[in-house]
N, C-alpha and C positions, 0 to 999 in steps of 0.2 A: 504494500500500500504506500510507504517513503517513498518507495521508487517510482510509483503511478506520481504521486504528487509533486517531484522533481524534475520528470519525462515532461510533464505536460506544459509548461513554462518555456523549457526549450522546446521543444515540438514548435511550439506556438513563434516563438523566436524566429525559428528557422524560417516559418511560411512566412512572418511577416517581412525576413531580408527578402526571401526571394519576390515577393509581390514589389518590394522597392526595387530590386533587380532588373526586372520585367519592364519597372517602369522607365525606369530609365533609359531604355531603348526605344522609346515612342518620341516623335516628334513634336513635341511640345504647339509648334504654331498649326498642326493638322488639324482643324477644330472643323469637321464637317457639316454642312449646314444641313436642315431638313427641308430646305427650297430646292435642294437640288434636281431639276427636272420639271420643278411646277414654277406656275404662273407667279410673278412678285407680285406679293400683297398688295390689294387697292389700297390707297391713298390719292391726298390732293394735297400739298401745301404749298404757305404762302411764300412768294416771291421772296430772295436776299438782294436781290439787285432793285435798287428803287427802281419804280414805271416799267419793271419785266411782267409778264407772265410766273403765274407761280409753276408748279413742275408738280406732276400727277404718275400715277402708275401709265396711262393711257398713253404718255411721252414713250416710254421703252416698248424697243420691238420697229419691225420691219428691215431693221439689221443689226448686227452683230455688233454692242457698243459695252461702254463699263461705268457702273455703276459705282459711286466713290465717296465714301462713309469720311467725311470730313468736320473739323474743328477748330475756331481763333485759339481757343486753347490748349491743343493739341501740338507737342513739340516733333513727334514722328512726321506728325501731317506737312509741317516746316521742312523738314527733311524730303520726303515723298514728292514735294508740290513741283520740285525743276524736272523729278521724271515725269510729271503730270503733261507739264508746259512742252516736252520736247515729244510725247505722244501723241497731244493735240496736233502740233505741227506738221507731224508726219500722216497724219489725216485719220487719228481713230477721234470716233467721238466718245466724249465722256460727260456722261451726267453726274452731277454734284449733289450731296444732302449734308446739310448743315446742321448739324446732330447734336444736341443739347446745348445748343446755344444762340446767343441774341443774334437778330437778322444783320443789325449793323459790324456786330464784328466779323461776322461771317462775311459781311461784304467788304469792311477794312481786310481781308487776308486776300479777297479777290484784287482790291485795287493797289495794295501794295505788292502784292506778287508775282500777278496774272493771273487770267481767269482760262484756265483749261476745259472750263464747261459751255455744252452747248444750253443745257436749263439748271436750275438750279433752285431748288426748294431749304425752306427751314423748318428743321424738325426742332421746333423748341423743347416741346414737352417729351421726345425721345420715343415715343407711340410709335412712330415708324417702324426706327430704328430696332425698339422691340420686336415689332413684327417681321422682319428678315433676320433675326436672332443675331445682332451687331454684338457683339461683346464689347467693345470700343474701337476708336478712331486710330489711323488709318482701315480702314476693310476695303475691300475694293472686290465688287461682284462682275460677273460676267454673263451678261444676257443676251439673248439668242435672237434671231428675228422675229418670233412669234414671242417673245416677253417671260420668255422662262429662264430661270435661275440655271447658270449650267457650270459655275463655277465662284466660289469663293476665298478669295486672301484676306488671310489676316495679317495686318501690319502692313510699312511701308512697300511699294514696290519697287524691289531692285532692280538692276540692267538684269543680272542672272534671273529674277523670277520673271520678268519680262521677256526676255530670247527662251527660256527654259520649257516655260507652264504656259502664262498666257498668251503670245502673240502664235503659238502653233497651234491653240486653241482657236482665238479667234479667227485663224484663218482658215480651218477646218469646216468653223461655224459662215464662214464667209463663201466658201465652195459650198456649200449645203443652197445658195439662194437661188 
């Protein structure tokens, strides 16, 4: 019975390194979304850009473009925003969500950085955001012609994730039309 009572402690020990074990073989930024393959949630919000149009679910689709979980207070998003500026360039379009925060600083990060987006909504109260399961700022999705979720980053986008993951996507999704 000493023995049952000194076995069980360790036993338990053991499972618990090897579950850290395990863990730490997982890619920490894989956070797979449950949009994958459905329609992005309706929404409608309001405009960051004074006298624009606000930006709605109904904006994404007819082609292959990205969807980009942004913030004034977001220091990755600073980081992220010149691959933004040099994506737009090269002719992909990108939509913007200003994701838990005021319209105007959202739109100071557009006017003093560049604005990479073709629309661009504020999600003050973060309801959106919720709703595509955003964990935080930078995210950047990837929807399809017809408006479906086909792919999700978390965190800034690099040159590597850019050449790697998504641009051989999007042009997958782009021969698809």
């Amino acid at each position: 019975m000493k023995r049952l009572l000194f076995l069980t402690p360790v036993a338990l020990f053991v499972v618990l390194i090897g579950v850290f074990f395990v863990s730490l073989q997982r890619d920490p930024s894989l956070l797979p979304s449950m949009l994958i393959g459905k329609p992005v949630p309706a929404f409608n919000l309001p405009p960051v850009r004074p006298g624009d149009q606000g930006f709605a679910n109904a904006d994404l689709g007819g082609e292959p473009m990205l969807l980009n979980i942004y913030a004034s207070w977001c220091a990755a998003c600073r980081i992220e925003h010149p691959m933004l500026m040099r994506l737009r360039r090269e002719g992909v379009t990108i939509h913007g969500l200003d994701w838990k925060d005021e319209p105007e600083a959202g739109f100071g990060v557009l006017q003093n950085q560049g604005d990479p987006y073709a629309r661009v909504g504020n999600d003050r109260s973060g309801r959106v955001g919720i709703d595509l399961g955003v964990s935080g700022a930078p995210e950047t999705f990837v929807i399809d012609k017809a408006g479906k979720v086909r792919y999700r980053h978390v965190g800034a986008i690099s040159i590597e994730d850019w050449d790697q993951k998504i641009r051989p996507l999007m042009e997958r999704l782009k021969a698809e039309l």
